[in-house]
N, C-alpha and C positions, 0 to 999 in steps of 0.2 A: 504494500500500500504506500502511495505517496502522498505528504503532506505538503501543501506550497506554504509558502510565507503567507500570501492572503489567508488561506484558512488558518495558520496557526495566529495571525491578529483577531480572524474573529472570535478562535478560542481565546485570546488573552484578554478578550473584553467582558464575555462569558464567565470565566473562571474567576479574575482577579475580581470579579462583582464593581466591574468600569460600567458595562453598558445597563440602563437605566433599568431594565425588570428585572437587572438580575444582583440591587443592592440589598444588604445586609438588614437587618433591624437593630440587631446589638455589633458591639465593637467586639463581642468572644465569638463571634459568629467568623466576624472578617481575621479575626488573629490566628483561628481553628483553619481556616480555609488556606490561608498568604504562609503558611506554618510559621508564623510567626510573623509580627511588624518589625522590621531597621530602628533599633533605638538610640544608637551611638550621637545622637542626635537630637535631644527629646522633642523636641517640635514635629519630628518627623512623625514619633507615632500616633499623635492629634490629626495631622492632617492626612496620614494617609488614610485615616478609619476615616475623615471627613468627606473622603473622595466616594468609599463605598456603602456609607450606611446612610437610609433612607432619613434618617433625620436626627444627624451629626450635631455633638456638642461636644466641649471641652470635658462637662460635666460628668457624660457619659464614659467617657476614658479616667477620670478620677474617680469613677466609682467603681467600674471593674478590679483597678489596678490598689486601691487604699482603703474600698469600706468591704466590697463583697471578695477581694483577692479570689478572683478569680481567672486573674493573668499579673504575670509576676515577670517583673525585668530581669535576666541573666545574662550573663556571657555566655557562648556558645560559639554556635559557625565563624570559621574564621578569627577565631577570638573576641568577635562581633558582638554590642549588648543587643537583645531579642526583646519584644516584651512578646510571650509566649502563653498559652494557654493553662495555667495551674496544674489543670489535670495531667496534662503531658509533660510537665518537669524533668520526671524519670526518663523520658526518652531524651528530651534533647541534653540531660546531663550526664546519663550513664554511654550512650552514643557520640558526645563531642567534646562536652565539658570537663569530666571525669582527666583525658589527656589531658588538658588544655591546662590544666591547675596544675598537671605533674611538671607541666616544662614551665611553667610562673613559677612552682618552687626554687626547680632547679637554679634558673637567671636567676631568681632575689637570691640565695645561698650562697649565688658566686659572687655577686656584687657586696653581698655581706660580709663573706670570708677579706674579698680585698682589702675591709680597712681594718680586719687585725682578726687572730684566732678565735679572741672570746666570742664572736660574732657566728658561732656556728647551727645549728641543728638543732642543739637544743638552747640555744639563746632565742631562736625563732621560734620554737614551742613555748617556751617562756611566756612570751608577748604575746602571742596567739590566745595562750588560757587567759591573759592577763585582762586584753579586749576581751573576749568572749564573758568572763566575772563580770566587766564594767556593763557591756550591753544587758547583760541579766538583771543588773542593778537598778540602771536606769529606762528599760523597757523598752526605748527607741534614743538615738543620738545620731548629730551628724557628724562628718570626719573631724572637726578643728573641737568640739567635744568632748565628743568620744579620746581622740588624741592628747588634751588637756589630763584624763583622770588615767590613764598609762603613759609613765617613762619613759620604757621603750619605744613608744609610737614616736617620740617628739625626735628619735635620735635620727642619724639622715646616711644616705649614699652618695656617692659620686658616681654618676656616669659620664663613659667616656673620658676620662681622664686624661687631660694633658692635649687635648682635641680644642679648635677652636670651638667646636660645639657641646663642652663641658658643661655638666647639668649639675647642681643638688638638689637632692629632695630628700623628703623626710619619709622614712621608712613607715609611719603610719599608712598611706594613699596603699603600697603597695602590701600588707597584712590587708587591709582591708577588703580589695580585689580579690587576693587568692581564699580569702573566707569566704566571699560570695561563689569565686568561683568552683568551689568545696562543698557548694550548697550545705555551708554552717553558719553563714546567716542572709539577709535578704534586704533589697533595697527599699523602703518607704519613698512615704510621699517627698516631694524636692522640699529644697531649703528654701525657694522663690515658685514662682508658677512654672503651670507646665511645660514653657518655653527653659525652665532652669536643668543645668545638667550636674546639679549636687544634690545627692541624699541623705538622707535619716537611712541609719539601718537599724537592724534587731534580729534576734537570732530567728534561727529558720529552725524548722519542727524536724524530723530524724526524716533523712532521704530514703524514700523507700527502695528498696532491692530492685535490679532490673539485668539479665544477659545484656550484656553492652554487643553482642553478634545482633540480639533482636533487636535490640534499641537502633542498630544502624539501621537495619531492615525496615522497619515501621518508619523512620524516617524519610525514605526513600521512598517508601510506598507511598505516603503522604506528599514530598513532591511531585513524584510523579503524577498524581490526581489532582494538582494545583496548575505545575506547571511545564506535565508533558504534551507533546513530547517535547526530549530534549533527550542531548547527547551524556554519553558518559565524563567524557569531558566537563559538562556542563555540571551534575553533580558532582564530582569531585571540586570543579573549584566553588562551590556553593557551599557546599559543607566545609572544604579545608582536610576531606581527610587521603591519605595516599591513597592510589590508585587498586591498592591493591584488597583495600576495605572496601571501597566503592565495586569491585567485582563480587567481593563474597557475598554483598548486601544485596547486589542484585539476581545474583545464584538463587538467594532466598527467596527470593520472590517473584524470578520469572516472569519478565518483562517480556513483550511481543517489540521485534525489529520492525520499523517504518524507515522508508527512504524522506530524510529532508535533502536540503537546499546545501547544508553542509556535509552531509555525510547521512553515516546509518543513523536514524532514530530510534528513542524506547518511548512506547508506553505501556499502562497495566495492559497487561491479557484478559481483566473483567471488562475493559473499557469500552462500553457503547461511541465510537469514537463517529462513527458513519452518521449516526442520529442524532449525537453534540453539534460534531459539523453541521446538520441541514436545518438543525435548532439554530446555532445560531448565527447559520447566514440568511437562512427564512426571515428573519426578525429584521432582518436589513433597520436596525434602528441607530443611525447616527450616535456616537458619544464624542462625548469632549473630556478631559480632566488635567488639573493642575496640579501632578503629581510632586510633594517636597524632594527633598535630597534624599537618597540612601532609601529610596519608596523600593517594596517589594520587585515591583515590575520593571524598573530601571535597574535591579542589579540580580536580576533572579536567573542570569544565561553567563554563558563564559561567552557563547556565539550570540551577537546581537547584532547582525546585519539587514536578519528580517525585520527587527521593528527599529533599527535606528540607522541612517546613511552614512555608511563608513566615513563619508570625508565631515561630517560635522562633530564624529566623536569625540574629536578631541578639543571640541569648544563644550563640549556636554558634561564630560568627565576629567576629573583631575590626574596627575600625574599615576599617581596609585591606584586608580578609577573608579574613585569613589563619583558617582554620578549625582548632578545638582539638584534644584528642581528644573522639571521639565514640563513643556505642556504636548498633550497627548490628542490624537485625532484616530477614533477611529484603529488602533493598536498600532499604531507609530509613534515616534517623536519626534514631531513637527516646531519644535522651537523650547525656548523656557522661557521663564518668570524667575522673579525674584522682587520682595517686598525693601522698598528703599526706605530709609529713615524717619520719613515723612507718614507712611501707615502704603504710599501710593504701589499701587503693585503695579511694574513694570513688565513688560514679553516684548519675546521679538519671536516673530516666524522664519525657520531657516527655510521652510517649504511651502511650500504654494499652493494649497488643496483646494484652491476656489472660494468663493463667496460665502459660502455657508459652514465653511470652515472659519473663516476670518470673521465672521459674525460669532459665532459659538466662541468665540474664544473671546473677543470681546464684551460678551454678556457674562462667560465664565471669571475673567479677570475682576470683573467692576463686583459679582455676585462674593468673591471670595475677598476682594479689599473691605467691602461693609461685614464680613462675617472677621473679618481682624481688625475691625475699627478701632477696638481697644486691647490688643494686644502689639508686640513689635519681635519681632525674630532676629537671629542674625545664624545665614546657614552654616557650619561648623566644618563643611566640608566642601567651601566655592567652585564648581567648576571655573573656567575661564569667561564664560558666557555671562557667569549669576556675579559674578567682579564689575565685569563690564556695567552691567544693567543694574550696579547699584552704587556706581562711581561718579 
């Protein structure tokens, strides 16, 4: 079976819950689906629930995330923070996280050893129990806190050493990280609004047991259902993990081969893929969306040629490629946005999709400046484009 690019747009409009019958009610709904929101960012995860839930508020993302916890921010893919589904924790922890803490310990242990013996292994458990008492104590804290009532946290590292780009920091930030990332304690609400990216933490409740073989499995399975088809490639760099976990994971679970535009594709072998397809090219229903930085759909491929023009990538996404906000036509991206100082939200179109394109995006821009009337962002991750268009 062949997929083109056209049809895999009109499933990315379908699936990511872009095209208009097919948005969300709640934000656990769009976090279940996206396997997770881009958090490294926190504005990101506001707006991109804003793009797909039928009737989006700040409110409703602070209520999931700090009264019902029922999606909880972690590190995972990539070293990437998620805000993820509660119920599914075990999976993306015992599947990505789990490593990801073992090689945080390792780097903080070398950087610690560097500035003298005492600094070892168990100087770091030390300060690990010591936080962990003080968060017991005080029920929730943020880092400058939390670091005030432990010693340890206040003392510091050098990176890079002897580099013009020579760092200190205080070994609090990094305990802090590899606890969360340990799932033994958990990020609360920010220190400022939802646009802020500092938190309150508190300890987290005892991580439940999971085969980290299945936890990769179900993870895959769950992309694939979001966002195949897509290459092997494509989940390896999505999750971060070697190539060779990404073969076993999909051993497990027996994926059907499709030819794309890059190569061989997967998707499930349950997937009604024929009758998705005529769903939702049937529906022929125009979308528009003003997707933020680090949004699911902008960095959910290693291969992004069918929905972005190779020669504009690099005004789109930053060196690293971490990708800006972008504005979306249709399962493309046809230009970005970016909110300048003033509240004014600024686009430019790199593409030309005609009048009812250039309409929609002009009603979508003016719709999403009054819906941040009184809020102000600033993206954490600029492409070259989202510099330009707010310089």
């Amino acid at each position: 079976m062949r997929i083109t690019p056209a049809e895999r747009r009109e499933l990315l409009g379908h699936r990511h819950l872009l095209a208009p019958g097919d948005r969300a009610g709640l934000v656990e709904d769009v976090a279940e689906t996206l396997v997770g929101l881009h958090a490294t960012d926190a504005a990101s995860v506001v707006l991109s629930a804003r793009a797909r839930v039928r009737e989006p508020s700040p409110a409703d993302v602070d209520r999931a995330l700090y009264e019902d916890r029922t999606l909880l921010r972690m590190h995972c893919m990539r070293r990437t923070l998620f805000v993820v589904p509660t119920d599914l924790v075990p999976v993306f922890h015992h599947s990505t996280s789990e490593a990801i803490a073992k090689r945080e310990r390792a780097v903080l242990l070398k950087h610690l050893a560097a500035t003298g013996p005492a600094r070892n292994e168990r100087w770091l458990n030390a300060a690990e129990t010591a936080a962990l008492a003080a968060l017991t104590r005080l029920g929730e804290a943020g880092a400058v806190e939390l670091t005030a009532e432990v010693p340890a946290l206040q003392e510091t590292i050098v990176l890079s050493p002897g580099k013009p780009y020579q760092a200190t920091q205080r070994v609090g930030g990094w305990v802090l990280r590899l606890l969360a990332m340990e799932g033994r304690i958990r990020r609360g609400r920010p220190l400022g609004g939802w646009t802020s990216n500092q938190f309150r933490y508190s300890v987290a409740p005892e991580m439940p047991p999971m085969d980290p073989a299945e936890a990769r499995a179900e993870l895959v399975r769950r992309w694939l259902a979001c966002y195949g088809p897509g290459t092997a490639e494509d989940i390896a760099w999505w999750t971060g993990w070697p190539n060779g976990q990404v073969r076993e994971a999909l051993g497990r679970i027996g994926p059907v081969e499709v030819e794309l535009a890059e190569g061989t594709g997967l998707v499930l072998a349950c997937a009604r893929l024929g009758e998705e397809l005529a769903a939702a090219g049937g529906s022929k229903q125009p979308w528009i969306a003003f997707l933020p930085g680090l949004d699911p759909a902008t960095m959910g491929w290693k291969h992004r040629d069918w929905y972005v023009d190779p020669a504009h990538r690099k005004l789109l996404y930053d060196s690293a490629g971490n990708g800006g906000p972008t504005v979306w036509w249709n399962g493309e991206i046809v230009g970005a946005w970016a909110q300048r100082a003033d509240g004014e939200i600024a686009w430019r179109l790199l593409t030309d999709r005609g009048a009812e394109a250039r309409a929609a995006v002009e009603a979508e821009a003016a719709a999403l400046q009054d819906w941040l009337a009184h809020y102000r962002m600033t993206t954490r991750f600029p492409a070259p484009l989202t510099k330009e268009l707010t310089a």
